[in-house]
C-alpha positions in Angstrom: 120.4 225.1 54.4 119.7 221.7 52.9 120.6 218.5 54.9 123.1 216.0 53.8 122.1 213.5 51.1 121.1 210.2 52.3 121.3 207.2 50.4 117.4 205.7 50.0 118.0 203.6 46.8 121.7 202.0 44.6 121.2 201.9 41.1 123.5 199.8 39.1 125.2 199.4 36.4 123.5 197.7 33.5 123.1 194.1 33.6 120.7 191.2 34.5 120.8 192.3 38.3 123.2 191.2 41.6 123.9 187.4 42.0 124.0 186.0 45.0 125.5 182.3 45.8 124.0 181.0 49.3 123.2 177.4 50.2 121.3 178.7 53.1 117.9 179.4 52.3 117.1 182.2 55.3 120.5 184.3 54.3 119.4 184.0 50.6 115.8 185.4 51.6 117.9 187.9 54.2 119.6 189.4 51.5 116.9 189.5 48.8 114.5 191.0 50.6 117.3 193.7 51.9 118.6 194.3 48.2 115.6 193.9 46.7 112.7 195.6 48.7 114.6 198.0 50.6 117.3 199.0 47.7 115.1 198.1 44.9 118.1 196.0 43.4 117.4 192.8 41.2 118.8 189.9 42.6 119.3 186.4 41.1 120.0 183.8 43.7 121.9 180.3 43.1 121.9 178.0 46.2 125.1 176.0 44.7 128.3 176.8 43.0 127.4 174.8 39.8 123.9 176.7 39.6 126.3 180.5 40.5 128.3 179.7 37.6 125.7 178.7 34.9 123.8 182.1 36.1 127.0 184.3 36.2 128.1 182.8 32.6 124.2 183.1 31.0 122.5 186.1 32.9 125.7 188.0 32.9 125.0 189.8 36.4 127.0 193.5 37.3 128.3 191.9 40.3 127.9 188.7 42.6 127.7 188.1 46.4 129.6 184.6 47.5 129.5 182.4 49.8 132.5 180.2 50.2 130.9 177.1 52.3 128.6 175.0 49.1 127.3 172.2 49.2 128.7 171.1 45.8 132.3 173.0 45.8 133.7 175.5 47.6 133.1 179.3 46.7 137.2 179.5 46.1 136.8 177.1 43.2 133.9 179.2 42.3 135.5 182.2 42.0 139.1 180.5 40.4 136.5 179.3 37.4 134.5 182.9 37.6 138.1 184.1 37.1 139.6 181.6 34.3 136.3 182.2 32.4 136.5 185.1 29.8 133.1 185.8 30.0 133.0 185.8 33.9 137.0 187.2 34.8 135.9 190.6 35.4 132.7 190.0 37.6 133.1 191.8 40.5 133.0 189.7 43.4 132.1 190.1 47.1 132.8 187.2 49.7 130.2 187.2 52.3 130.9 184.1 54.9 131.6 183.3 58.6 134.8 181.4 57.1 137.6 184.1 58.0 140.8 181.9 58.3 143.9 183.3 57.3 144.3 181.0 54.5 140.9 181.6 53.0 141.4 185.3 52.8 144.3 185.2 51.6 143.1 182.9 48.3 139.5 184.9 48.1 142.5 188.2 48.1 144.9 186.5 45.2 141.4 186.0 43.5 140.6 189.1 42.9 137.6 189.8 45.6 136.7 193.4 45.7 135.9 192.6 49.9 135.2 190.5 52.2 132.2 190.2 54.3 132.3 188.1 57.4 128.9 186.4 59.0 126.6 187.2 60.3 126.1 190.8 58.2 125.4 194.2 60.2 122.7 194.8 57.6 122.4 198.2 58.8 125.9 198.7 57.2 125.2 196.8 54.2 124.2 199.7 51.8 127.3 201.4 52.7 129.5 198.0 52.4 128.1 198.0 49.0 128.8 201.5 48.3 132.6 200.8 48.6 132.9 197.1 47.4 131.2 198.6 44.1 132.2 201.9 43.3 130.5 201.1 39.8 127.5 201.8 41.4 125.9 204.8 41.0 124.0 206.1 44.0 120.7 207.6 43.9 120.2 210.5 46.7 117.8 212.3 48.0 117.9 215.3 50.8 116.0 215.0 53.7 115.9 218.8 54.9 113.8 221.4 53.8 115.1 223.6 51.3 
């Protein structure tokens, strides 16, 4: 009997790779390194809202990772301009930030988020948060067990 599948590496859809818009540089490198080394994901990284849209609009990433505290604008004006740009409107779109008011959900929700994703991240849930914020995605499995 074979063991269950376990997930070792996401491949997405086609597209420039996974952006990711974090002012702070030691969650940007958090997350690349997790995406990238241990998922073997491309990921593009903007450190402002300005720099997030230019890269969403000209290296047309399969999905984006936001942060809603920028230094330059907030991530909900980000994603209302990600969303009123018809290049951009269908991006999926994760929220990842320690702001969790009820106010800010409920824009980042009437925006069109596909989760949200409060700080700090339980990285060893991430590839599974990922999983079901981006169905999209297809997974690569492998079996452990012995045939």
């Amino acid at each position: 009997m074979r063991a269950p599948p376990v997930f070792t590496a996401l491949a997405p859809i086609p597209g420039s790779g996974l952006l990711c818009i974090e002012d702070n540089p030691v969650n940007a490198l958090l997350l690349q390194e997790f995406l990238g080394r241990l998922l073997g994901l491309q990921v593009l990284l903007a450190d402002s809202g300005a720099q997030g849209l230019e890269l969403a609009r000209t290296q047309r990433p399969w999905a984006l990772l936001l942060d809603l505290v920028l230094p330059d604008m907030g991530g909900l004006a980000v994603l209302a301009q990600l969303r009123a740009d018809p290049l951009t409107r269908d991006l999926p779109v994760v929220v990842i930030s320690a702001v969790a008011d009820h106010h800010s959900l409920a824009a980042v929700w009437a925006l069109g988020a596909r989760a949200v994703w409060t700080k700090p991240l339980d990285f060893s849930r991430l590839e599974q948060m990922l999983v079901q914020a981006l169905p999209e995605m297809a997974v690569v499995a492998r079996c452990t067990g012995k045939p």
